[in-house]
Backbone as JSON, one array per atom type, in Angstrom:
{
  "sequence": "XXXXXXXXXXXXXXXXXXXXXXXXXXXXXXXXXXXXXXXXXXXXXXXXXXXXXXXXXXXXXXXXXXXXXXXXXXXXXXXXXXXXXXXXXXXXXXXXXXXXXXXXXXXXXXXXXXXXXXXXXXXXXXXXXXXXXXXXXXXXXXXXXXXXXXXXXXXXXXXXXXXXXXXXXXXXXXXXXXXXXXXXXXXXXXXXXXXXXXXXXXXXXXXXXXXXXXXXXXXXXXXXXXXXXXXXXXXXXXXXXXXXXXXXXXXXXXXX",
  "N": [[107.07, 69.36, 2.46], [107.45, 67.1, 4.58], [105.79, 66.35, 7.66], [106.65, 64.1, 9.79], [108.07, 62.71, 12.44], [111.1, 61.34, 12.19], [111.75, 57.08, 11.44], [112.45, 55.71, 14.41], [115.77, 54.6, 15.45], [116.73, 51.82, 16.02], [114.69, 49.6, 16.2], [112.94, 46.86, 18.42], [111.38, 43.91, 19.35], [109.91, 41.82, 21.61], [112.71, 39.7, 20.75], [114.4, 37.42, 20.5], [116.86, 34.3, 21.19], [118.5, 31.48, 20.95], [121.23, 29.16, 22.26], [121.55, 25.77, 21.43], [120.48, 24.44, 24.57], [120.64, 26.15, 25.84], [119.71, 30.0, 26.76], [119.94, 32.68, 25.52], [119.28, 35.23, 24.91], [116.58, 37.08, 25.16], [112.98, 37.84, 24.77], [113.47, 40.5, 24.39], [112.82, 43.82, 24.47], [112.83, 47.37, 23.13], [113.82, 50.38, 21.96], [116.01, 52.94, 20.18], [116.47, 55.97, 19.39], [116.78, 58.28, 16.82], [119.98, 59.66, 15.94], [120.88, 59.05, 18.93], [123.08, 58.51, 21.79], [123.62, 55.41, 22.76], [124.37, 53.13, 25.6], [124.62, 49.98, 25.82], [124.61, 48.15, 28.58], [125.96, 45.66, 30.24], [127.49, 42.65, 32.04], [129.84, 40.1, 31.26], [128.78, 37.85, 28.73], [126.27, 38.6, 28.73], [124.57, 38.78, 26.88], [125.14, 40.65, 24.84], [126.61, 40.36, 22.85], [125.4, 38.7, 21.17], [123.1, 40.04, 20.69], [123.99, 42.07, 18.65], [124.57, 40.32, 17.14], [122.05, 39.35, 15.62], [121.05, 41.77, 14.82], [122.96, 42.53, 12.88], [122.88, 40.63, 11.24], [124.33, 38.43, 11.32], [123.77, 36.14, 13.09], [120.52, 34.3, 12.49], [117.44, 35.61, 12.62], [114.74, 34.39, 14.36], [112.73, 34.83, 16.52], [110.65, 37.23, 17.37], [110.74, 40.88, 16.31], [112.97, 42.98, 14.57], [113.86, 46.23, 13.6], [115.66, 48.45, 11.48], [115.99, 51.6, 11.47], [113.41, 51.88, 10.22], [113.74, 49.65, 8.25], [112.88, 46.25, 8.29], [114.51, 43.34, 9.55], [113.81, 40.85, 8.57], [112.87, 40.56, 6.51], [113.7, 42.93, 4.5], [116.36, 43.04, 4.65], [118.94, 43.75, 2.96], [118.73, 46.38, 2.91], [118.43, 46.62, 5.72], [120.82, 46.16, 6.01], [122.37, 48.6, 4.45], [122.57, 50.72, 5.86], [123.09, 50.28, 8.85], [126.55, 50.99, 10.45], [129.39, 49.18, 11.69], [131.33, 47.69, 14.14], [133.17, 45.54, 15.86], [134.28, 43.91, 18.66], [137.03, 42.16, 17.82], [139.52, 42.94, 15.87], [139.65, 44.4, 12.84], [140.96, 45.27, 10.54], [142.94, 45.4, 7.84], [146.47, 45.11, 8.85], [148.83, 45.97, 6.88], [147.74, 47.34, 5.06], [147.43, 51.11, 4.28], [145.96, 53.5, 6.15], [145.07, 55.18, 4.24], [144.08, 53.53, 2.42], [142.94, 51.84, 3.59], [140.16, 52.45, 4.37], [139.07, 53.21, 1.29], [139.27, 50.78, 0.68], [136.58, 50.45, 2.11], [134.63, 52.01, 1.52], [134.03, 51.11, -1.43], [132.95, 49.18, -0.96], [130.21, 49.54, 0.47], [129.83, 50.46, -1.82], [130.09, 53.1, -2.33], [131.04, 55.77, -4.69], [134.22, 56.53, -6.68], [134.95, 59.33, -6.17], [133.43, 60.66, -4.89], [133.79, 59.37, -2.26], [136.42, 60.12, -2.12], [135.95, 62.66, -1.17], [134.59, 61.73, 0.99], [136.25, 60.67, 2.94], [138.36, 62.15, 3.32], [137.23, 64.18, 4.75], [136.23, 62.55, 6.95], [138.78, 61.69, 7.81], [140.0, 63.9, 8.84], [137.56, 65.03, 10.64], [138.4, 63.21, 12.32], [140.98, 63.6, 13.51], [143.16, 62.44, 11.74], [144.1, 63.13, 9.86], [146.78, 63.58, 9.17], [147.83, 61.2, 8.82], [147.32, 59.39, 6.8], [148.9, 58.1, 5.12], [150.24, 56.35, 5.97], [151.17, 53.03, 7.54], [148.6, 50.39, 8.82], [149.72, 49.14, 10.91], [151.83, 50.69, 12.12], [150.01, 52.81, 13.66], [149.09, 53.78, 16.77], [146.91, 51.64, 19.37], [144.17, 52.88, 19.92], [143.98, 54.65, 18.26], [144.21, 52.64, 15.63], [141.86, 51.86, 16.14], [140.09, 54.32, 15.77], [140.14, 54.29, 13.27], [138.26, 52.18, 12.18], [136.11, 52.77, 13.19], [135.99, 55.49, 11.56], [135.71, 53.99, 9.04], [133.24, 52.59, 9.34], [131.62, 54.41, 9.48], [131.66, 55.91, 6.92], [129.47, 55.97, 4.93], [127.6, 57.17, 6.05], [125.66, 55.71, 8.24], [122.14, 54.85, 9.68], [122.27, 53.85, 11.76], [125.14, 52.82, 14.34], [126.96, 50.18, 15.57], [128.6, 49.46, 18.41], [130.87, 47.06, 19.55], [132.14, 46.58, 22.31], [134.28, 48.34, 21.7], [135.86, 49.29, 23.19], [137.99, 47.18, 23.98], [140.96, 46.49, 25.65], [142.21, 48.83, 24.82], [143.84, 51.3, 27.46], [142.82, 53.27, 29.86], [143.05, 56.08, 29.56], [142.75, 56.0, 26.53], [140.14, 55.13, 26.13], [138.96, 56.97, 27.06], [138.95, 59.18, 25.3], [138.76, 57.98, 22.66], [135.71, 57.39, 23.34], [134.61, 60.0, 23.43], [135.8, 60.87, 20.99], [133.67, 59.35, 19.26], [130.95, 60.28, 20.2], [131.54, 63.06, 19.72], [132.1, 62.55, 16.66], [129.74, 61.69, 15.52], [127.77, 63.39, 16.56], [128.69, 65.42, 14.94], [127.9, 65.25, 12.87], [125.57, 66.56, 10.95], [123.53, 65.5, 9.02], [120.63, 65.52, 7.93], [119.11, 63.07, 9.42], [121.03, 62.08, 11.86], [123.48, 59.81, 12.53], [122.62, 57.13, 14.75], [123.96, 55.65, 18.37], [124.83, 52.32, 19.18], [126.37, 51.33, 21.74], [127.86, 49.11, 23.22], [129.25, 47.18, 26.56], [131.18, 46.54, 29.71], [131.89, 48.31, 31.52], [131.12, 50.69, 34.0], [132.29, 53.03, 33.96], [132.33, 54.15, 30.94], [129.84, 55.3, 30.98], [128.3, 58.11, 30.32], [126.92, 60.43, 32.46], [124.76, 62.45, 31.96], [123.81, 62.69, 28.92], [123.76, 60.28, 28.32], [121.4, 57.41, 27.27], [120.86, 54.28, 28.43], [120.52, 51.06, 28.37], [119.99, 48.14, 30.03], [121.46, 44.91, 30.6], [121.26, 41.74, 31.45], [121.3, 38.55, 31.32], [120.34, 37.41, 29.44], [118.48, 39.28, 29.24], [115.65, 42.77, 29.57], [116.95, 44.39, 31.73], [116.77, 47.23, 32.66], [115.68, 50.37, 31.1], [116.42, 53.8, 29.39], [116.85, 56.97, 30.13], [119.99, 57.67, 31.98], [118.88, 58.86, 34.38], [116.48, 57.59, 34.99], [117.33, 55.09, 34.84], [118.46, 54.44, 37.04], [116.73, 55.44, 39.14], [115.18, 53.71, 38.91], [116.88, 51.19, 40.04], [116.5, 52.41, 42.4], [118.75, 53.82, 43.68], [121.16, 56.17, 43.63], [123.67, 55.96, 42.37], [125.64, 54.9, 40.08], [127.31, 52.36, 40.11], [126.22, 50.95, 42.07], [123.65, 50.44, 41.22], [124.27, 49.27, 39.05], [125.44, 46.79, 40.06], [122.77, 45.65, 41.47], [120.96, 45.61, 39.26], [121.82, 43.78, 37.62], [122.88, 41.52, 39.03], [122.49, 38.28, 39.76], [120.04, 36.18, 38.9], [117.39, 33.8, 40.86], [117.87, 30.23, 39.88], [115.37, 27.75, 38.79], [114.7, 24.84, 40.75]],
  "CA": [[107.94, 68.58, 3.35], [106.77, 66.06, 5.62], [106.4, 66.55, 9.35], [106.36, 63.05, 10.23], [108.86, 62.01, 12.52], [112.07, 59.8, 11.53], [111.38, 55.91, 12.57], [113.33, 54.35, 15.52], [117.04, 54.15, 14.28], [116.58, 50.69, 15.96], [113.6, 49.11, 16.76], [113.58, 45.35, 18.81], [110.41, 43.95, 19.91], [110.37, 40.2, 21.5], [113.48, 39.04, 20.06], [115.0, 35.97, 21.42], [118.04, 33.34, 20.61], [118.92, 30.0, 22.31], [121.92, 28.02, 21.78], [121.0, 24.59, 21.94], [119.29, 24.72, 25.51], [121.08, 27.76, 26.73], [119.02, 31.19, 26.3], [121.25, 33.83, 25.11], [118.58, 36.19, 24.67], [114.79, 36.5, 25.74], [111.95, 38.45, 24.53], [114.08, 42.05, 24.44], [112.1, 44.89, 23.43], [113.43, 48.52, 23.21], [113.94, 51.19, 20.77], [116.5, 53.79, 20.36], [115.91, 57.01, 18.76], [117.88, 58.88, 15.98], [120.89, 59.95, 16.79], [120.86, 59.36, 19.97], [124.36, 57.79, 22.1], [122.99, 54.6, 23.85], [125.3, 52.36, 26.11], [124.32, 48.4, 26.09], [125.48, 47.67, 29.61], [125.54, 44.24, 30.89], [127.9, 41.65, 32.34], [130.19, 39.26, 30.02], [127.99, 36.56, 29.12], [124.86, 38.77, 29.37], [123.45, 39.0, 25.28], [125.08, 42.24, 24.01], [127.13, 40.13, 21.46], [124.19, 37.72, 20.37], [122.25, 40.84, 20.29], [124.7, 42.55, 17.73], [124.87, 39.2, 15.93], [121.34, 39.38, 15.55], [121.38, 43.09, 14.4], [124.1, 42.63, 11.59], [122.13, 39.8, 10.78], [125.19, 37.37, 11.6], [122.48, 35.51, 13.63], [119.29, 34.53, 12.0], [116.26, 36.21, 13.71], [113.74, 33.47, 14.63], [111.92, 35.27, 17.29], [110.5, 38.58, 17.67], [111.11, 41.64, 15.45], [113.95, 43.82, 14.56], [114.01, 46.81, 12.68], [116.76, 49.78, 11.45], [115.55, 52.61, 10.43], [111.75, 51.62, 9.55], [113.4, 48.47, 7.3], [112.76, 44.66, 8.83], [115.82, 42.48, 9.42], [113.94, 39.47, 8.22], [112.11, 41.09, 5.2], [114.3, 43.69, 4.15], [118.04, 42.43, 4.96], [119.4, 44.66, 2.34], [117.69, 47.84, 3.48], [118.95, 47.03, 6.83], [123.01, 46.87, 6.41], [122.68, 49.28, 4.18], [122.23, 51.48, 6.87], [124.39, 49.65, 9.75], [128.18, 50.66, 10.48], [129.78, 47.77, 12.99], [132.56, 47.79, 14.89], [132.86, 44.53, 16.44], [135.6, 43.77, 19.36], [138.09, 41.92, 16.88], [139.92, 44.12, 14.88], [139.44, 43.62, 11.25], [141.95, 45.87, 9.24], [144.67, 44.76, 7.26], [147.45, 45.74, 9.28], [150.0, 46.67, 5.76], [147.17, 48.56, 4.44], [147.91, 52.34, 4.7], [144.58, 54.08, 6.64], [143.5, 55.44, 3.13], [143.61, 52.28, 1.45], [141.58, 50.81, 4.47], [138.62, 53.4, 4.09], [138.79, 53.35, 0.39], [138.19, 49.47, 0.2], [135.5, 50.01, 2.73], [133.71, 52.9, 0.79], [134.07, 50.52, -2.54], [132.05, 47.6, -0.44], [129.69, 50.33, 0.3], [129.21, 50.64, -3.14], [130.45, 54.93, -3.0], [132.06, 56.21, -6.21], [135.25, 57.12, -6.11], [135.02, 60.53, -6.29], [132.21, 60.82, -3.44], [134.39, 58.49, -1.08], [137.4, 60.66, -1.55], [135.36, 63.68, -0.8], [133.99, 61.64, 2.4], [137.23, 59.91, 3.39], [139.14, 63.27, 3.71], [136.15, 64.4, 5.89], [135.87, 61.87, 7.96], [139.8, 62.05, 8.19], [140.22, 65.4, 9.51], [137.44, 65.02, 11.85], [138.77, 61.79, 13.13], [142.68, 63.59, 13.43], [144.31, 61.42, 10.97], [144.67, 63.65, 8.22], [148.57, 63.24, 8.93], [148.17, 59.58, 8.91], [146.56, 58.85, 5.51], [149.78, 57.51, 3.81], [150.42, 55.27, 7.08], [150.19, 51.86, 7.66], [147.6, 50.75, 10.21], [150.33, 48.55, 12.11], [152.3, 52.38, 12.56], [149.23, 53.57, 14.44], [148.42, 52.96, 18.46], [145.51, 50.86, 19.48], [143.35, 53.84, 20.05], [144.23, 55.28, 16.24], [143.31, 51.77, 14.72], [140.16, 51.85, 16.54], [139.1, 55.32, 15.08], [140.24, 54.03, 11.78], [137.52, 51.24, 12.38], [134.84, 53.54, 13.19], [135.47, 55.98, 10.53], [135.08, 53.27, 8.25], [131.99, 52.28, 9.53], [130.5, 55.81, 9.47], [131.45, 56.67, 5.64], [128.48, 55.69, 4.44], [126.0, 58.11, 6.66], [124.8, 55.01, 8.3], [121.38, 55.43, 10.73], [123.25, 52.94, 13.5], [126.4, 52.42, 14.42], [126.95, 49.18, 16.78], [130.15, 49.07, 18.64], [130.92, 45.93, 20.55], [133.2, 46.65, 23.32], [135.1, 48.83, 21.03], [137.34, 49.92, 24.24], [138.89, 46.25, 24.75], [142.58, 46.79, 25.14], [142.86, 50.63, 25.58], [144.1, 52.12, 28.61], [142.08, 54.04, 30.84], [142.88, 57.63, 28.77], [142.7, 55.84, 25.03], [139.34, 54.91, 26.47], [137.84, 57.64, 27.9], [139.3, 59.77, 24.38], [137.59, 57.18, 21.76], [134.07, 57.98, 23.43], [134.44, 61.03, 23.65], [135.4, 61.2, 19.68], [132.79, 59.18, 18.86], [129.96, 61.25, 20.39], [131.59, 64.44, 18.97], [132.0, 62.84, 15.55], [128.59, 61.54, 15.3], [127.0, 64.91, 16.72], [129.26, 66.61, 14.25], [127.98, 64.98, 11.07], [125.1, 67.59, 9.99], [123.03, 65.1, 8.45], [119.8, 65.53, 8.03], [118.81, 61.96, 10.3], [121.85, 62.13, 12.21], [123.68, 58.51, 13.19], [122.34, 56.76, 16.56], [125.05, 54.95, 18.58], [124.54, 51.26, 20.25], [127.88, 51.32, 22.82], [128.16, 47.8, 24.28], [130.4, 47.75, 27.12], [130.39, 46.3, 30.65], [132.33, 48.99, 32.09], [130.27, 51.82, 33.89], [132.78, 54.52, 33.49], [131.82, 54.77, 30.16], [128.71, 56.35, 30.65], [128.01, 59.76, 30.59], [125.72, 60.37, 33.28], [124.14, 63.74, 31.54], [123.42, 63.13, 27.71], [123.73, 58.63, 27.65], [120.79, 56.73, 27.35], [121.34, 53.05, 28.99], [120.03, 49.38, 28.16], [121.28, 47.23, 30.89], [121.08, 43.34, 30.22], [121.9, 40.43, 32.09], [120.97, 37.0, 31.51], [119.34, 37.63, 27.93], [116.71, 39.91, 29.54], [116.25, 43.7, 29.84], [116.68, 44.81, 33.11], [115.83, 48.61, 33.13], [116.04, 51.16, 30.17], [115.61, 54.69, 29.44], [118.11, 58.04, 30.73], [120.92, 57.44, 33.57], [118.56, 59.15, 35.93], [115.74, 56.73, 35.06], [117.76, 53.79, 35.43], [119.01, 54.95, 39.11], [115.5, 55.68, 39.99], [114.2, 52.11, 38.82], [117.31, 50.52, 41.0], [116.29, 52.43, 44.05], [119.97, 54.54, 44.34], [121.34, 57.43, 43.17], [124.45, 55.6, 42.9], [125.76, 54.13, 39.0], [127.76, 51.22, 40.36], [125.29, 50.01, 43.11], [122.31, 50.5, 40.25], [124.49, 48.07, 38.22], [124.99, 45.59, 41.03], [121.16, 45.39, 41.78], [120.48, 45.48, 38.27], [122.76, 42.43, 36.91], [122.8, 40.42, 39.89], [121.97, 36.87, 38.68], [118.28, 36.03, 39.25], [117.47, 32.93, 40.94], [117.28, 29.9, 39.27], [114.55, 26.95, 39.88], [115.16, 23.46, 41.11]],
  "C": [[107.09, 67.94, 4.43], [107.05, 66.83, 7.03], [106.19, 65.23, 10.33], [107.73, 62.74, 10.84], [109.85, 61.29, 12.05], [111.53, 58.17, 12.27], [113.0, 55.61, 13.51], [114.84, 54.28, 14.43], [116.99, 52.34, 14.49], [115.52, 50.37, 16.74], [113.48, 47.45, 17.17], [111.93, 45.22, 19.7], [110.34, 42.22, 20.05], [111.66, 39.49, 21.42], [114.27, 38.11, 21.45], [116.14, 34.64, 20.54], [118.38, 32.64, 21.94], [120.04, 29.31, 21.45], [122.06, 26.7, 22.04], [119.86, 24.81, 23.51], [119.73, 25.89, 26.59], [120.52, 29.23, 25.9], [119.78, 32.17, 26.04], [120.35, 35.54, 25.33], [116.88, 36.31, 24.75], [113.64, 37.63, 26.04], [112.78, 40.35, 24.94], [113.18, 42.66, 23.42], [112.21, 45.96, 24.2], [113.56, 48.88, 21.99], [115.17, 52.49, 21.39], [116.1, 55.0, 19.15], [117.3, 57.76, 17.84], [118.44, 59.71, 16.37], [121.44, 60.27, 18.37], [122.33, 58.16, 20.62], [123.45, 56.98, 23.22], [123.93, 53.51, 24.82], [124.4, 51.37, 26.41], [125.27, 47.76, 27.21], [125.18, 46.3, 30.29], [127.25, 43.51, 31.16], [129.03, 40.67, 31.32], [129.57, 38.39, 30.0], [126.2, 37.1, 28.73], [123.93, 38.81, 28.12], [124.06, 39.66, 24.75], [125.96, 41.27, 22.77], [126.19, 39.52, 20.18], [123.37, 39.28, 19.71], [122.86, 41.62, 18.95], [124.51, 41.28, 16.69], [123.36, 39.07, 14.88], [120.57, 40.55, 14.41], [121.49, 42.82, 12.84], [123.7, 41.2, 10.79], [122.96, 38.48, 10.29], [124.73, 36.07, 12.29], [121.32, 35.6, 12.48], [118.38, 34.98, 13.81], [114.88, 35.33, 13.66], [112.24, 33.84, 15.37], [111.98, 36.51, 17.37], [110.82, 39.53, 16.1], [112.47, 42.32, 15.45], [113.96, 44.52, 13.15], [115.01, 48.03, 12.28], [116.28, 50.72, 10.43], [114.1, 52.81, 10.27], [112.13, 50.05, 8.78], [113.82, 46.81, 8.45], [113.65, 43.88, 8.57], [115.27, 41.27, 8.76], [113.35, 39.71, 6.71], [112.81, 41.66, 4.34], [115.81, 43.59, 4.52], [119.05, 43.29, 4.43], [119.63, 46.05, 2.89], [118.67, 48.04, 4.64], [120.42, 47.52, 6.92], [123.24, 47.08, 5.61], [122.93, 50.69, 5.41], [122.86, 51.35, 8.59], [125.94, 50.42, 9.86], [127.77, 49.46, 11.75], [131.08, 48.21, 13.03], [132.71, 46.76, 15.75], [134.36, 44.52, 17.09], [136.7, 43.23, 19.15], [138.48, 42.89, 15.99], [139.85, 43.62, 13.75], [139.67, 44.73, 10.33], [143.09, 45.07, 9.48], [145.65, 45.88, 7.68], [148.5, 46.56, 8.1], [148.99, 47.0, 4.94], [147.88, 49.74, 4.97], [146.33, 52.73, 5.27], [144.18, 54.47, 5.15], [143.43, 54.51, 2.43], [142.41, 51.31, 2.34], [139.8, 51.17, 4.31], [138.77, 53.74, 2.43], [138.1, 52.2, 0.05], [136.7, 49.72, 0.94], [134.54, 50.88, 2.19], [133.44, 52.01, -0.47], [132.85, 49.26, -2.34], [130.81, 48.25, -0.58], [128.61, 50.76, -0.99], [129.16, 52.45, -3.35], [131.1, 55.23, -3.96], [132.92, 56.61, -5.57], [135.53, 58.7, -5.71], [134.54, 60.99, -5.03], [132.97, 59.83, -2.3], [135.84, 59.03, -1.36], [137.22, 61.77, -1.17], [135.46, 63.16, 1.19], [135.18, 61.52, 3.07], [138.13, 61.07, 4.09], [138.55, 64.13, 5.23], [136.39, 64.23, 7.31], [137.91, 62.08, 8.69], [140.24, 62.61, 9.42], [139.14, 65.43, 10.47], [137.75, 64.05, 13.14], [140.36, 62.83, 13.89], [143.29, 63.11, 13.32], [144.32, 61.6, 9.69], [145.98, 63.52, 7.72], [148.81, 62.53, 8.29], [147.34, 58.62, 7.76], [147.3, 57.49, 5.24], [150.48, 56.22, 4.9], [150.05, 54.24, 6.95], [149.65, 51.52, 8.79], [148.29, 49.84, 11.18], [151.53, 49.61, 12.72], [151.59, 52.49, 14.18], [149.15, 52.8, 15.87], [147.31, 52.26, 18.42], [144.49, 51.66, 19.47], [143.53, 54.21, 18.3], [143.63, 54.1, 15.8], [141.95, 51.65, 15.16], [139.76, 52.98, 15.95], [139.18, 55.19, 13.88], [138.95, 53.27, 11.59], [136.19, 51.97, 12.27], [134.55, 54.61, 12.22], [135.38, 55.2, 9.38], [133.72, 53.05, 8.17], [130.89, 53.5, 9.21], [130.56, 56.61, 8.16], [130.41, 56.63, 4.94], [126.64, 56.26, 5.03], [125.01, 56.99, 7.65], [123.17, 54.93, 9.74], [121.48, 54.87, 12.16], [123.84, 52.32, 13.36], [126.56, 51.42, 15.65], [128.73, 49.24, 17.06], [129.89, 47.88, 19.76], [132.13, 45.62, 20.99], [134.54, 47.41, 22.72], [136.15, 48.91, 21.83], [138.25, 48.94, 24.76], [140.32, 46.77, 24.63], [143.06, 48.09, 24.84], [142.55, 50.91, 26.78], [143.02, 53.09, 28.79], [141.76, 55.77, 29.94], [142.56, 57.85, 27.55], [141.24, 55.65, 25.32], [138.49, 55.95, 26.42], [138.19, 58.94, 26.3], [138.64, 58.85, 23.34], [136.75, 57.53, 21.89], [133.85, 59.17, 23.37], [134.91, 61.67, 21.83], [134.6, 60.6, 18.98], [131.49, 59.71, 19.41], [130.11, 62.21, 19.85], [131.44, 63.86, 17.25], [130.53, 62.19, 14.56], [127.96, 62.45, 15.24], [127.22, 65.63, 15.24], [128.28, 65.67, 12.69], [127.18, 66.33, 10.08], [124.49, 66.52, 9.1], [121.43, 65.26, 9.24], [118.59, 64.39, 9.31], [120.27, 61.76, 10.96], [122.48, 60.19, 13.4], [123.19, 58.32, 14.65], [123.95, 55.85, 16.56], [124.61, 53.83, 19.57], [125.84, 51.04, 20.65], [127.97, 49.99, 23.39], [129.51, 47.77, 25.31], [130.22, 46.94, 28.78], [131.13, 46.82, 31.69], [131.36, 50.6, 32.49], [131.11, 53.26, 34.01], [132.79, 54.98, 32.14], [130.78, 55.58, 29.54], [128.97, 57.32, 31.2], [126.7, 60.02, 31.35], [124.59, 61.58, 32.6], [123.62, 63.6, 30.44], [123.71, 61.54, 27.37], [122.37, 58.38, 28.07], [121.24, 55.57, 27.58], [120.06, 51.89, 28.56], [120.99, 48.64, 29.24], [120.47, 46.1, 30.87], [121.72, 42.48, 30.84], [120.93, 39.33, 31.38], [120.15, 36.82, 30.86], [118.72, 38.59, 28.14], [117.21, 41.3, 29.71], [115.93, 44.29, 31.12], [116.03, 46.63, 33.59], [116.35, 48.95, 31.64], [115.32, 52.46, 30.19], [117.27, 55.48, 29.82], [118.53, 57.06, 31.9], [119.86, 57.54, 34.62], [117.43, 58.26, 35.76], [116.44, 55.04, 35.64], [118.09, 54.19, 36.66], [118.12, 54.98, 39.84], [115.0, 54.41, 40.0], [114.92, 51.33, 39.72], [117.14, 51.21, 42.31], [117.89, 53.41, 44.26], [120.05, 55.85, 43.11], [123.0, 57.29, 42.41], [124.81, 54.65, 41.21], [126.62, 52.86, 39.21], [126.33, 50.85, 41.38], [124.21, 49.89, 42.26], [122.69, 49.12, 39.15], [125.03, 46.44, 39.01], [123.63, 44.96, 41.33], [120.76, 44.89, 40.33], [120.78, 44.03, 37.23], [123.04, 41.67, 37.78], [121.12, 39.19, 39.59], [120.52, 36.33, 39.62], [118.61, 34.11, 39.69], [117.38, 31.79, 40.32], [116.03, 28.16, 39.56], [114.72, 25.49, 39.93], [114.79, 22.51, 40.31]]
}
């Protein structure tokens, strides 16, 4: 058995995107580590969608590198979203599906046998708590329920990073703070050998966890600090997670 490290669930070195003569994104380089819960905090406006687009390889990648896993978004494309879930801030289930017809097509895309994707599906189910709610359709469920439907889709497939982008639009304050808190447990919980990382986009700072989140905070394409909570707090000078993200995302000058 090897004792070599896993690589980088995501690795980003350089990367950059302009739309026409507006910069979206500009020389970002960071890595997150396997299974680790990372929050992409920035601003509306500030990259985290380009950067996902980029990712999921919805964007071409012109500049810089990007890699998942060890495999190269521009080389290996395959490789990569094999290995991807997404969760992007539009919802995208068929409402008069039932939840197991939603995570069956999405295990089938996947390319899981049936057999092995009704094994997982039940799984993922029951740790989601919507074993009830199989035979349901997903316009039944609350906004919070179709969102964990979303994410256990994304995660049937073992994948080594999961991107959410702004998963929490449009839940209340308690559906909110209950989503993150089952997606950290049902990531932790998997028991896989390389255990999923999580990229959180979000530009709310009560979603971090000051104790066990790693942070990326981005404004204005660029990365402004990265690393633990208490690193970022120390690099803005406070002690203080709102005033760290005022200092930190306050808009740089620009020149005449």
């Amino acid at each position: 058995m090897s004792d070599r490290a896993p690589p980088a669930a995501l690795e980003i070195d350089g990367a950059g995107h302009s739309f026409g003569r507006r910069r979206a994104l500009d020389g970002l380089t960071c890595s997150i580590a396997p299974g680790s819960f990372t929050v992409l905090l920035g601003p509306n406006g500030a990259g985290k969608t380009t950067l996902f687009s980029l990712v999921s390889g919805l964007l071409p990648l012109r500049e810089g590198r990007i890699a998942v896993s060890g495999f190269d978004i521009r080389r290996q494309r395959s490789q990569v979203l094999r290995r991807l879930g997404l969760v992007f801030q539009a919802r995208s289930i068929e409402p008069d599906l039932t939840v197991a017809q939603v995570l069956r097509y999405g295990a089938a895309l996947q390319g899981i046998g049936r057999r092995t994707a009704g094994e997982r599906i039940a799984t993922w189910l029951d740790r989601g708590g919507l074993a009830d709610r199989a035979g349901d359709k997903v316009r039944t469920l609350s906004g919070g329920q179709q969102r964990r439907v979303e994410i256990l889709r994304a995660l049937l497939h073992d994948p080594a990073l999961l991107l959410l982008d702004e998963a929490s639009t449009g839940l209340d304050i308690d559906s909110r703070a209950a989503l993150l808190a089952e997606v950290r447990g049902l990531c932790s919980a998997q028991g896989t050998a390389v255990p999923t990382a999580v990229l959180w986009a979000t530009h709310l700072i009560d979603e971090i966890d000051p104790v066990t989140d790693h942070l990326l905070v981005l404004a204005e394409g660029r990365l402004r600090a990265a690393g633990t909570v208490a690193e970022v707090l120390a690099a803005a000078g406070t002690d203080d997670v709102a005033t760290a993200y005022r200092r930190l995302t306050a808009p740089t000058a620009k020149a005449a």
